[in-house]
N, C-alpha and C positions, 0 to 999 in steps of 0.2 A: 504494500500500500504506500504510496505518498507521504513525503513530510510537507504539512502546512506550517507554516510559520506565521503567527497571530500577535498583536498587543492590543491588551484589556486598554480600552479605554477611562476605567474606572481609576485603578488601580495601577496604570502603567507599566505593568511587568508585561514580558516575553514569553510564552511558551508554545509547542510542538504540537499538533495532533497530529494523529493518521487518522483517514479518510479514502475510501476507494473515490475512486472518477466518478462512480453512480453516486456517492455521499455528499461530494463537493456541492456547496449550492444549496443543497436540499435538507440536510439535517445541520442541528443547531450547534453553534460553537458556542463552547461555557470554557470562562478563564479557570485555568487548572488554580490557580492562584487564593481568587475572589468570589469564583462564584457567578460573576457578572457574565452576561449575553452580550453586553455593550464593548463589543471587541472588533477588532479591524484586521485584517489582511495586512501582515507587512510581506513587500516585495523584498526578496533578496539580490545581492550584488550577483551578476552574471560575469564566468569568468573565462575572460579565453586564454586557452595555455598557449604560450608562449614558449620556446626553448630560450636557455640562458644566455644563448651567443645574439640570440633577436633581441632582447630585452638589452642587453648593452648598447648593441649597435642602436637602438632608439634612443636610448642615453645620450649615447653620445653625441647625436645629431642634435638633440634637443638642447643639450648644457656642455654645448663647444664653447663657452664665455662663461667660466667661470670667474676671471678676473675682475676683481673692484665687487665682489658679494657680499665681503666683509666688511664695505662703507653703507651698503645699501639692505635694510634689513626686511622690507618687504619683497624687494628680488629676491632674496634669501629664501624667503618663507616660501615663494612660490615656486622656486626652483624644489625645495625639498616636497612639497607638496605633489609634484609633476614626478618626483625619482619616487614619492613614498607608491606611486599608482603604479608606476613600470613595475614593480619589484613586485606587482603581485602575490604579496602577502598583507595579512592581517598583521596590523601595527598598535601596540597599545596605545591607550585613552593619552598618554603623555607625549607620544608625537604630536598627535592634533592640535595638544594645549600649544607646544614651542609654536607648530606652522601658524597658528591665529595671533601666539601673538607677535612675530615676527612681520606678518603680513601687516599687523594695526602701526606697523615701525616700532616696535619697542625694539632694541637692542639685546644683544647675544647675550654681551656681561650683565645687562639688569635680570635676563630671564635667568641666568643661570645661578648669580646673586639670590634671586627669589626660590629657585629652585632646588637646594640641593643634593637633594636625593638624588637627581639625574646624573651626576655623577660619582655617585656609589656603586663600586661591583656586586653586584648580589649574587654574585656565582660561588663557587666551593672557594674556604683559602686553605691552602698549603700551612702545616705545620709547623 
């Protein structure tokens, strides 16, 4: 069967049903959550794969000027915003936050100032 992908309107949360083709449409979606009927259809991202040597060579077409990124911090933000799409992966909630606010012109040092967890390893350390 089908994964549908819904949010409660109510409630705001995310969740899954399954439904055959004959179900869609016709039988009621209730939020796993809340309880609520007052739920919507969320569309999901569509993805087309790409091999790694495509996705470069797009790259690189796209962000042959990297120079002077560093004075300009809404270039910045849109450049990384354009590489965060190529790379076809799922990027945590903390990318978004740098690219919006680099795009608004806030500055590297003030985000990363505000920020600094983003430069914390949270991977294994060596003893």
């Amino acid at each position: 069967m089908p994964t549908y992908d819904f949010i409660c309107n109510n409630c705001n949360q995310r969740f899954d049903i399954f439904l055959t083709f004959s179900e869609y449409g016709k039988k009621s979606v209730i939020c796993a959550h809340c309880g609520s009927k007052n739920v919507r259809r969320r569309m999901t991202k569509v993805r087309i794969a790409k091999s790694e040597e495509s996705r470069m060579d797009s790259m690189a077409d796209d962000f042959s000027g990297f120079e002077g990124l560093e004075s300009d911090p809404k270039a910045m933000g849109q450049m990384m915003r354009k590489m965060g799409k190529e790379m076809g992966e799922e990027l945590p909630p903390e990318f978004d936050e740098v690219v919006d606010r680099l795009e608004s012109g806030q500055s590297p040092e003030d985000i990363e100032s505000s920020m600094p967890e983003l430069g914390n390893d949270t991977g294994s350390e060596d003893d």
